[in-house]
C-alpha positions in Angstrom: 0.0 0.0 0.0 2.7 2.4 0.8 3.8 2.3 -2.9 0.2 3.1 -4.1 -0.7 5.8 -1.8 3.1 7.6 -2.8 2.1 8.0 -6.3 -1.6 9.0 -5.4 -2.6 5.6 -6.9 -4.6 4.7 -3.7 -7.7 7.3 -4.5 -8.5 5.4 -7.6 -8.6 2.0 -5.8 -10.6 3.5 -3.1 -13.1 5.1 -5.9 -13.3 1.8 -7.5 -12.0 3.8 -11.3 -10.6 0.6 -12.0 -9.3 1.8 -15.6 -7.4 5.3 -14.1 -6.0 2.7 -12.0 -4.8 0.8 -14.8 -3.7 3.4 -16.9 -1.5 5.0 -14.3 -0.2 1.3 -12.7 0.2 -0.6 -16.5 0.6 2.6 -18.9 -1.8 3.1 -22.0 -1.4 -0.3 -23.0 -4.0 -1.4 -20.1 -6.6 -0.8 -23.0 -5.4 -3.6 -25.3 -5.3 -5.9 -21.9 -8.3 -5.3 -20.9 -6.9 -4.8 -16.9 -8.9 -2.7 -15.9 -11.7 -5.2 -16.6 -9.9 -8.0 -15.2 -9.6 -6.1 -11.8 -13.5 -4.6 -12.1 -14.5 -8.6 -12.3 -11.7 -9.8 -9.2 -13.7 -7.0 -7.0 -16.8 -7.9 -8.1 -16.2 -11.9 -7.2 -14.0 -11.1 -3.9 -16.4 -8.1 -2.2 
């Protein structure tokens, strides 16, 4: 956690924007990867 809340990358988790999340943790390539999806769908089984 430490290294997310240093770059300001903690807000977006807490906000649940899972793609500015993605873009700013795995760069613009996130898109083609479809992360931010993949962690939308890991919240939405684990909550």
């Amino acid at each position: 956690m430490t290294f997310l809340k240093s770059n300001g990358w903690d807000k977006y988790l807490r906000t649940l924007d899972w793609a500015e999340f993605a873009r700013h943790y795995n760069g613009p390539q996130y898109v083609q990867n479809k992360y931010d999806k993949k962690l939308q769908d890991a919240y939405s089984k684990y909550k």
